[in-house]
Backbone as CSV, one residue per row, in Angstrom:
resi,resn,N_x,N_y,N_z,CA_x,CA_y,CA_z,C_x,C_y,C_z
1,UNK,-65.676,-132.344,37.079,-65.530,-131.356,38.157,-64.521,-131.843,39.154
2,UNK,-64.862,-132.933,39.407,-63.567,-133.740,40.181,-62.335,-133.291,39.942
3,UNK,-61.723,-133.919,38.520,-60.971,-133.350,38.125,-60.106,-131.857,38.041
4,UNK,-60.773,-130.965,38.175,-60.353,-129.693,38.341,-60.006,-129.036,40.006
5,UNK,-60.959,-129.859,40.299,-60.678,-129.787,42.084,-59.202,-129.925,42.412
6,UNK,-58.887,-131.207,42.156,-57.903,-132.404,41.980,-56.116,-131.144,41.788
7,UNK,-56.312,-130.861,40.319,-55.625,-129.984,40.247,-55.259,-128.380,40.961
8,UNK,-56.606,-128.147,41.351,-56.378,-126.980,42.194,-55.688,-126.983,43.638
9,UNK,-56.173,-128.152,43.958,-55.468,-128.667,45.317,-53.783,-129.208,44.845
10,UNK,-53.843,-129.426,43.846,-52.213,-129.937,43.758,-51.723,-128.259,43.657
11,UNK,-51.854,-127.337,42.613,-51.682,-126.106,42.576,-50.772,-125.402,44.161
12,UNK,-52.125,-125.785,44.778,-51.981,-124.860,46.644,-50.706,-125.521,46.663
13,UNK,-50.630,-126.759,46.932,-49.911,-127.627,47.341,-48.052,-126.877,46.620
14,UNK,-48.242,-126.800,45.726,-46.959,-126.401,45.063,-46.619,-124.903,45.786
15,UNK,-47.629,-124.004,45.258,-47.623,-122.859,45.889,-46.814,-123.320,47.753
16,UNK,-47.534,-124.120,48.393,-47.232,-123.691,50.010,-45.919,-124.569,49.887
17,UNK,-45.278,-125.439,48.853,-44.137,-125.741,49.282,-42.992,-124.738,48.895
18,UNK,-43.675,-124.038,47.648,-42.612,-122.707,47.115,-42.130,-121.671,48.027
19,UNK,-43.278,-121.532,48.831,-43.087,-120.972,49.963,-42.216,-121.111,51.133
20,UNK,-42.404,-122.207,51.619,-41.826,-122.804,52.507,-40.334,-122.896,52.202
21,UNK,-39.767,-123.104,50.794,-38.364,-123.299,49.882,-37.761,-121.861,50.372
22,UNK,-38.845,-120.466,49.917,-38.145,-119.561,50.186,-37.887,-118.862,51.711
23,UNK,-39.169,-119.659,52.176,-38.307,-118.934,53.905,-37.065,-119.449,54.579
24,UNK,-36.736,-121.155,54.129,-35.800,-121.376,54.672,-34.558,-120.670,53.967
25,UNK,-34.714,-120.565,52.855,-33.443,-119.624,52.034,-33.618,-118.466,52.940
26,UNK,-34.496,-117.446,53.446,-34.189,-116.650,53.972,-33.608,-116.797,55.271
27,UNK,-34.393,-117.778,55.802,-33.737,-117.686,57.450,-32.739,-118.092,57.121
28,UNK,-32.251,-118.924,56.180,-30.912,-119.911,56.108,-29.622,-118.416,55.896
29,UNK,-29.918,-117.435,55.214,-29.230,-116.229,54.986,-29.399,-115.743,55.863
30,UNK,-30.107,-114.803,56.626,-29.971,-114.438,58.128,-29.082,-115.302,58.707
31,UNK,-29.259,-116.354,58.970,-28.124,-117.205,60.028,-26.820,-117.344,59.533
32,UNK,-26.682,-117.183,58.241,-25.368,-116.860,57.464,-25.054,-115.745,58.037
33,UNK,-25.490,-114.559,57.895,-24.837,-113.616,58.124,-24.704,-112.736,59.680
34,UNK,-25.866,-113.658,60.367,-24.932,-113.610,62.350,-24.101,-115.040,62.423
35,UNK,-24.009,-115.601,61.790,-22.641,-116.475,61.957,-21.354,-115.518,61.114
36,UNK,-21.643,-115.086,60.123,-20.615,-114.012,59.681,-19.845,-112.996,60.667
37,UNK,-21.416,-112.366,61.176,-20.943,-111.116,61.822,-20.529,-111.759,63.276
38,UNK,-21.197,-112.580,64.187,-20.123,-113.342,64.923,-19.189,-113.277,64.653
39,UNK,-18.406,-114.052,63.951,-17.207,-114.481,63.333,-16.186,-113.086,63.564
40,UNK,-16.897,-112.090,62.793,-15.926,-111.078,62.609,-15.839,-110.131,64.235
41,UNK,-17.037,-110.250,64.631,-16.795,-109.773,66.039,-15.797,-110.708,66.792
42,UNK,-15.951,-111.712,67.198,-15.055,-112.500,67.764,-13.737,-111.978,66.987
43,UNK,-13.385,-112.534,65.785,-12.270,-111.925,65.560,-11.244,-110.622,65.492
44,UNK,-12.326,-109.502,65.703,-11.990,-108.186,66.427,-11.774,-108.283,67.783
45,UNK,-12.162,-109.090,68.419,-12.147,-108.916,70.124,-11.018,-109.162,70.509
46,UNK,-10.815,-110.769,69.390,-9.323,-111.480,69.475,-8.342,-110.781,69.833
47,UNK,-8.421,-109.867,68.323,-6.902,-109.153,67.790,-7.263,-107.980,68.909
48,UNK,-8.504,-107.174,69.548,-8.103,-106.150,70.431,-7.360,-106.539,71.486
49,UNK,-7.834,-108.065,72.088,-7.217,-108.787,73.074,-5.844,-108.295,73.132
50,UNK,-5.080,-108.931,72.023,-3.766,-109.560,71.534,-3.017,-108.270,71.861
51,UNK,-3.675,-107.063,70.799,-3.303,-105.578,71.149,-3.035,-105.054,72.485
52,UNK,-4.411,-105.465,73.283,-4.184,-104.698,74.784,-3.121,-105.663,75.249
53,UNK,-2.765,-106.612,74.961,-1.765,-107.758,76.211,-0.747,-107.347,75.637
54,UNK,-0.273,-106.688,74.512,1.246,-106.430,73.652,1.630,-105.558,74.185
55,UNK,0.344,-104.249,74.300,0.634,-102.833,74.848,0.810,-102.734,76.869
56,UNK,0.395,-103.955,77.224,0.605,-104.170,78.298,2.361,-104.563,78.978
57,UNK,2.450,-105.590,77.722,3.877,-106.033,77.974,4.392,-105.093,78.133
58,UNK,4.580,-104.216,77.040,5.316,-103.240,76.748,5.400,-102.102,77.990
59,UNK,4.164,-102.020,78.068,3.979,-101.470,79.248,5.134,-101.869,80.545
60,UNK,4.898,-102.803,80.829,6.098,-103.263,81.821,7.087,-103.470,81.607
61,UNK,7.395,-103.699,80.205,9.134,-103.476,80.022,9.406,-102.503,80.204
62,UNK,8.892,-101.254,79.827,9.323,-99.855,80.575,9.847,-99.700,81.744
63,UNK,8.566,-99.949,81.924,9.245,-99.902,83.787,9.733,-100.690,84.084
64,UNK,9.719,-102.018,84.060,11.044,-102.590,84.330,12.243,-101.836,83.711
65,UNK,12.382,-101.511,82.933,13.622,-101.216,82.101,13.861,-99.024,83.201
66,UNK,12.811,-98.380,83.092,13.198,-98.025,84.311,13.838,-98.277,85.068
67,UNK,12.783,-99.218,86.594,13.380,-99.565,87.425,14.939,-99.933,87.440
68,UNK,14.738,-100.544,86.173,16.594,-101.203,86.396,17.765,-100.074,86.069
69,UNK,17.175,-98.730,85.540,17.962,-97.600,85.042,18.154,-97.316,86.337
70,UNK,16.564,-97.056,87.010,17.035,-95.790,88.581,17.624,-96.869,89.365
71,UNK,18.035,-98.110,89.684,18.572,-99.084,90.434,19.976,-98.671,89.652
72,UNK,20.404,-98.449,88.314,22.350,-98.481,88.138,22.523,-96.812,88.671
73,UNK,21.604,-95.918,88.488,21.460,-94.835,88.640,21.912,-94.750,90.204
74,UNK,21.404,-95.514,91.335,21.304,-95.181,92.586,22.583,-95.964,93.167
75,UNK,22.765,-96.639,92.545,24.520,-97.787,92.440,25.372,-96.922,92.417
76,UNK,25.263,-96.633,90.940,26.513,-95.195,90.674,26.608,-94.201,91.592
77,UNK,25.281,-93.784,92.167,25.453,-92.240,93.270,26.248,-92.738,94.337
78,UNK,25.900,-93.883,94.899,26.395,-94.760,96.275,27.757,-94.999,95.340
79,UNK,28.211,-95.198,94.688,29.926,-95.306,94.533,30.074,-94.679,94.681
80,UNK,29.882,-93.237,94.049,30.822,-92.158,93.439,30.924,-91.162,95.362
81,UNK,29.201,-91.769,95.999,29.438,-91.294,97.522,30.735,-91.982,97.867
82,UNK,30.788,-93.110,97.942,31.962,-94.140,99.082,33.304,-93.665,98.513
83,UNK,33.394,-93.478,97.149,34.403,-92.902,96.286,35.231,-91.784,97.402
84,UNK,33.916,-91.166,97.157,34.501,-89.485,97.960,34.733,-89.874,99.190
85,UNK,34.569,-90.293,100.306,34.126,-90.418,101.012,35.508,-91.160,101.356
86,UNK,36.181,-92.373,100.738,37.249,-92.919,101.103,37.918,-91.517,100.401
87,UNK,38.445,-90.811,99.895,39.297,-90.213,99.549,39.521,-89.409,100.165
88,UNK,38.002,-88.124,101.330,38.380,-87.706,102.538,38.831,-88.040,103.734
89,UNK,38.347,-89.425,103.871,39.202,-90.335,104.543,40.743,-90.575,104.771
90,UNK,41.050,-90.791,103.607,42.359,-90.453,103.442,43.305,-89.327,103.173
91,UNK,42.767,-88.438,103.015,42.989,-86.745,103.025,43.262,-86.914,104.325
92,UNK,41.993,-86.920,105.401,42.147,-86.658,106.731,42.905,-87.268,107.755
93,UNK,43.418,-88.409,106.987,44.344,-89.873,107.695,45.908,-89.100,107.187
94,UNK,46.459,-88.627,106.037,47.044,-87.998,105.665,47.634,-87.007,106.255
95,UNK,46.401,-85.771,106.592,46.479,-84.391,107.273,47.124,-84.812,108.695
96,UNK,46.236,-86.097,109.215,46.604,-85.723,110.644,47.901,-86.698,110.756
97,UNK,48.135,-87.794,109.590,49.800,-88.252,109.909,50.592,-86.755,110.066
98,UNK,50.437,-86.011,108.714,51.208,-85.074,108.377,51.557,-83.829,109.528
99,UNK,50.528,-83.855,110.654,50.607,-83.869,111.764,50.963,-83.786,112.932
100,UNK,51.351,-85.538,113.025,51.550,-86.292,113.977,53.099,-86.258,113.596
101,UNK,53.651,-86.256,112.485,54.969,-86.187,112.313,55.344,-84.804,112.476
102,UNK,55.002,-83.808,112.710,55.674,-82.631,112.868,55.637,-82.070,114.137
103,UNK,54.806,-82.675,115.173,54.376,-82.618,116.153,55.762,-83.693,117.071
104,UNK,55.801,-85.002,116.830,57.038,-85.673,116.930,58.259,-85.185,116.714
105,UNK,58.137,-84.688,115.224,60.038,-84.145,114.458,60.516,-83.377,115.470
106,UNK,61.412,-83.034,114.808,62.575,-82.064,115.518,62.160,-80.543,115.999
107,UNK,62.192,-79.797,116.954,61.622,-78.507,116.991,61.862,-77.117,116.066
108,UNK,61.901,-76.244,115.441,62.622,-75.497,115.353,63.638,-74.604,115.674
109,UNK,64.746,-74.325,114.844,65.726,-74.109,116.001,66.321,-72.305,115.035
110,UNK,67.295,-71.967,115.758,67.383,-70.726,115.291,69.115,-70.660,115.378
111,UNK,69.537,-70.038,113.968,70.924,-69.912,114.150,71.346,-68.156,113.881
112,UNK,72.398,-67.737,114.915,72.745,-66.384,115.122,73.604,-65.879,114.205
113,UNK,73.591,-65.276,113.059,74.678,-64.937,112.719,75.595,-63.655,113.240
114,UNK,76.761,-63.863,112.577,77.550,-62.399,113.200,77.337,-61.357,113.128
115,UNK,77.040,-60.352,113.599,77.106,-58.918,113.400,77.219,-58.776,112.038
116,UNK,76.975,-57.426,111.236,77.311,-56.933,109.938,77.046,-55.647,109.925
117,UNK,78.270,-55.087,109.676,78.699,-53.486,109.444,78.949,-53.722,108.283
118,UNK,77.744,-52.675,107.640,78.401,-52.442,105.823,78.049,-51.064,105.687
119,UNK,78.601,-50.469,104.342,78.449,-49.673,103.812,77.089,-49.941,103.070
120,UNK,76.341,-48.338,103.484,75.059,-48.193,102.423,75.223,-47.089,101.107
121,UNK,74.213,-47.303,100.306,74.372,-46.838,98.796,74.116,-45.421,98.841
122,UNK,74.194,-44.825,99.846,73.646,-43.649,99.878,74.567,-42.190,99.079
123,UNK,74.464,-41.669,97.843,75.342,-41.137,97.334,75.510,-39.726,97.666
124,UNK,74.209,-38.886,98.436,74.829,-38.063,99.309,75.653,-37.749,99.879
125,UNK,75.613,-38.606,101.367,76.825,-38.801,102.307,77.300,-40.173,102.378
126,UNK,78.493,-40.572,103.363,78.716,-41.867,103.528,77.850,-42.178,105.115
127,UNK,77.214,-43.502,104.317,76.430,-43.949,105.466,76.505,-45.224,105.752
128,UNK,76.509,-45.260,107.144,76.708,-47.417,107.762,75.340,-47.867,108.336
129,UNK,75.876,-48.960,108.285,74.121,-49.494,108.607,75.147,-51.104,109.998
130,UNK,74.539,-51.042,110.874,74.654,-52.418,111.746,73.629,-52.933,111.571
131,UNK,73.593,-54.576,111.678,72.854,-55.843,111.743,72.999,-56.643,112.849
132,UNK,72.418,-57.194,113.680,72.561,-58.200,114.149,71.005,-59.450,114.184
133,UNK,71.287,-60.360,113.249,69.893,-60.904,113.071,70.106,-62.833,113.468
134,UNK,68.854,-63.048,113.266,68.742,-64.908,113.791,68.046,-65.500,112.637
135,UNK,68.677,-66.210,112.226,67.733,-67.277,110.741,67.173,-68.228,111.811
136,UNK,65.838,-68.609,111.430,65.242,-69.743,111.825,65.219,-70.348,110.518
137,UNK,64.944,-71.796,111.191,65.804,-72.795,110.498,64.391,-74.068,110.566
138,UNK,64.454,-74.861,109.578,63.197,-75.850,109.390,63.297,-76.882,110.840
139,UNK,64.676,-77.882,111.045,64.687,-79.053,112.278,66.098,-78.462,112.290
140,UNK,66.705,-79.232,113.736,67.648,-79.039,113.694,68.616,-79.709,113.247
141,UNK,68.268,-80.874,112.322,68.664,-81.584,111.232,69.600,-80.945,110.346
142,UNK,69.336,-79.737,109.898,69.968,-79.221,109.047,71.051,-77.943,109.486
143,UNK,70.842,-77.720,111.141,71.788,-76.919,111.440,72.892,-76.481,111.303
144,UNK,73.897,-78.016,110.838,74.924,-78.039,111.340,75.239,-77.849,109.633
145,UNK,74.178,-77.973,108.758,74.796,-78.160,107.375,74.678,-76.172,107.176
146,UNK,73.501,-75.796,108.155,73.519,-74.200,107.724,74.658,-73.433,108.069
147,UNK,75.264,-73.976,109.168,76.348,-73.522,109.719,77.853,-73.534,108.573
148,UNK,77.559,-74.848,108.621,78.756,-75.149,107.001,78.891,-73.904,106.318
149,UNK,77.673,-73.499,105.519,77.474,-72.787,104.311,77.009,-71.660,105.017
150,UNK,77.801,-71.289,106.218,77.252,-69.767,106.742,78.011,-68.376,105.826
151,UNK,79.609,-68.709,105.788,80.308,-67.750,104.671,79.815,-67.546,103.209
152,UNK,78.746,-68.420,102.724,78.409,-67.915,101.578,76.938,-67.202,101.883
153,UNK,76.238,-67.616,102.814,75.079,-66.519,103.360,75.500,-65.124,104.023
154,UNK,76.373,-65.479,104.620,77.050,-63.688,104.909,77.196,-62.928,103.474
155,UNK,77.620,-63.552,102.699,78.057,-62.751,101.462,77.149,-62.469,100.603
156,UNK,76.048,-63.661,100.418,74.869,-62.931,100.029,74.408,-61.945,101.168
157,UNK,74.504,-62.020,102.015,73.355,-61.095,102.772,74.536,-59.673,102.737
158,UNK,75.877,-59.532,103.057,76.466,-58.673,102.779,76.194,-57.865,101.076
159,UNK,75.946,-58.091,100.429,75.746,-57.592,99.341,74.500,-57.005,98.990
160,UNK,73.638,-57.531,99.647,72.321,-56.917,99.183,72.246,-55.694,100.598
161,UNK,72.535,-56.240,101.840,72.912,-54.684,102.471,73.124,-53.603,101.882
162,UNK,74.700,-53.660,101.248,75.775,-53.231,100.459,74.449,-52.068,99.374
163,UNK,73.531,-52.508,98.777,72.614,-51.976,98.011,71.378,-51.325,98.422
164,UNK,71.461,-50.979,99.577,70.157,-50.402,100.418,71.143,-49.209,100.897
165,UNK,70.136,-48.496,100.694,70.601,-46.765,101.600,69.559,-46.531,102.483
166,UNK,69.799,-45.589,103.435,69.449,-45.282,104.887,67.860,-45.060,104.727
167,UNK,67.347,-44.728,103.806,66.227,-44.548,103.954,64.809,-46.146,103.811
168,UNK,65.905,-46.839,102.834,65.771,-48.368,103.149,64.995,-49.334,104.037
169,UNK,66.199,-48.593,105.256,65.752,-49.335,106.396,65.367,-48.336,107.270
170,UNK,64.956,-47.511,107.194,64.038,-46.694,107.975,62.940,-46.836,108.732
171,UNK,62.117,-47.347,107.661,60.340,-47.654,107.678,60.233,-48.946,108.321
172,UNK,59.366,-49.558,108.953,58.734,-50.659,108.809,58.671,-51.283,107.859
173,UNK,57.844,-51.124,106.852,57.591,-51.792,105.671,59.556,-51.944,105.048
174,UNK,60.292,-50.730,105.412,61.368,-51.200,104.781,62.105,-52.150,105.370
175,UNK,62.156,-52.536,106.268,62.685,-53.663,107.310,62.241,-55.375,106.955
176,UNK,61.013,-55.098,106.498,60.216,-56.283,106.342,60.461,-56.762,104.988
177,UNK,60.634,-55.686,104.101,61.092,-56.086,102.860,62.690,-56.529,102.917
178,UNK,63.800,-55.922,104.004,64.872,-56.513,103.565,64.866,-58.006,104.535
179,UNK,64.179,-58.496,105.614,63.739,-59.442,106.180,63.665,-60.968,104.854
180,UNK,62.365,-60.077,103.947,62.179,-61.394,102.955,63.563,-61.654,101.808
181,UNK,63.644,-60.240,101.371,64.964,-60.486,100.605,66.115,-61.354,101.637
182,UNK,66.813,-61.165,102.475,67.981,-62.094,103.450,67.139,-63.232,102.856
183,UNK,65.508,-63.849,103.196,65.769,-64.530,103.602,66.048,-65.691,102.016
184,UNK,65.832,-65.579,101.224,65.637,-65.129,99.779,67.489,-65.034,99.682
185,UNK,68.307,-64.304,100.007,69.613,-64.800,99.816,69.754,-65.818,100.381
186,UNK,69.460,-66.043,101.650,70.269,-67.464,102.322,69.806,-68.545,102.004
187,UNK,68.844,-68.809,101.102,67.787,-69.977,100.704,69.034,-70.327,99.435
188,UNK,68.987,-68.956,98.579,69.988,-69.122,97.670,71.382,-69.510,97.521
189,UNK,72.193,-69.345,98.964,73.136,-70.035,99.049,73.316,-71.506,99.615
190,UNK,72.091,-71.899,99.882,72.180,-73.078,100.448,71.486,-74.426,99.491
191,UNK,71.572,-73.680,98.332,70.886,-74.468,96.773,71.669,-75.849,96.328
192,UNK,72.608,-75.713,96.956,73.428,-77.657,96.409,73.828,-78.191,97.573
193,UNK,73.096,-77.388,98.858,73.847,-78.218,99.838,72.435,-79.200,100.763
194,UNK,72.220,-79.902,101.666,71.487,-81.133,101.961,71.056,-79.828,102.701
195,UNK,70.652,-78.833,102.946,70.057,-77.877,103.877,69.021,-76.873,102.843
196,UNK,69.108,-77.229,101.586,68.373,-76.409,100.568,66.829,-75.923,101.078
197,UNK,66.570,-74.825,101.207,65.715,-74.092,101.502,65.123,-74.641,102.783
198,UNK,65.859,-74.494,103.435,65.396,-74.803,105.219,65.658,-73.982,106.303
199,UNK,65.757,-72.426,105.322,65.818,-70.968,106.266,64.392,-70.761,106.490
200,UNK,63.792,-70.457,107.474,62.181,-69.705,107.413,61.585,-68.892,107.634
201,UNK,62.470,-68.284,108.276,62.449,-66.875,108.670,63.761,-66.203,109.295
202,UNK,63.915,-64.728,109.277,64.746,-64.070,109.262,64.005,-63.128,110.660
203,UNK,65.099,-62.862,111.875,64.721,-62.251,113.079,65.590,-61.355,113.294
204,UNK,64.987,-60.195,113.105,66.288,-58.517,113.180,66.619,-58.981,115.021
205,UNK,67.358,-58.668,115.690,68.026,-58.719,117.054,68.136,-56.502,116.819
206,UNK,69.155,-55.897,116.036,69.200,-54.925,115.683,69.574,-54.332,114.566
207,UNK,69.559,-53.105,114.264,69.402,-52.479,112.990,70.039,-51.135,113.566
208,UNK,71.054,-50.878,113.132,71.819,-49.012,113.595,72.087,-48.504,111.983
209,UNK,71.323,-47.434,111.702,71.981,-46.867,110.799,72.697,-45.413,111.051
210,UNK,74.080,-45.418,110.734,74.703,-43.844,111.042,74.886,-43.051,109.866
């Protein structure tokens, strides 16, 4: 009887160490696999880390890279201001030399020419026309050269007379038109000489047509 005891107690004995074999295999697997899943959490957190600090950089290179756009952006406006800005400058330094020298120069001066009795085109009857008019003249710089070349301005201005009939010079408006024409010949005769276009106006004194 002993004997069988003996063995039954060794039996338990096996049994409670079989036991014991398999819980640590189990807990030993549980702790495997929250050291696993640790592992992989940590290593997700890592790489989200890594992610948010990349997307961060990035983040501020933008705007830096902005900032440094609207900074050439606000450079360029401020030139292209000072730009303008010296160039009215000098417009207006310009204007008022341009000015200051005409204000100084020579005055305008006025030269008389002779009388002119011509024949007008009038094929009706025969008709005359009198002149007596004043060229103004740019300085009196050039007076003495208008004077020179006065026989070839008579002759233009004699000729285009010469082509107007009485009704011509009648009107207002017709007066004013032979005003610009003279002045329009005498510019034209004075084309190769140091007085070239320095007539500026044309001043009737009188006008008789018979």
């Amino acid at each position: 009887m002993a004997e069988k005891k003996d063995a039954g107690a060794e039996g338990g004995d096996a049994k409670a160490k079989g036991g014991k074999k398999k819980l640590f295999i189990i807990v030993g697997a549980v702790v495997a696999l929250l050291l696993a899943g640790g592992g992989g959490y940590f290593a997700m957190a890592k790489k989200k880390a890594a992610e948010e600090a990349a997307a961060a950089a990035e983040d501020d290179g933008g705007d830096d890279a902005k900032a440094d756009k609207g900074e050439k952006a606000d450079k360029g406006e401020k030139a292209e201001k000072a730009e303008k800005g010296e160039k009215a400058k000098a417009a207006k330094k310009k204007k008022k030399a341009k000015g200051d020298k005409k204000k100084e120069g020579d005055k305008p001066v006025f030269v008389e020419a002779e009388p002119f009795t011509v024949n007008l085109a009038d094929a009706d009857q025969q008709r005359m026309a009198q002149l007596k008019l004043t060229l103004s003249l740019e300085d009196e710089k050039v007076s003495e050269d208008v004077k020179t070349m006065m026989p070839l301005i008579r002759n233009n201005i004699l000729l285009l007379l010469s082509s107007k009939t009485a009704s011509d010079l009648s009107s207002r408006e017709g007066k004013e038109k032979l005003a610009g024409e003279i002045l329009e010949a005498s510019n034209k005769a004075l084309d190769d000489s140091a007085a070239a276009d320095s007539v500026k106006g044309v001043l009737f004194q009188q006008i008789i047509v018979q």
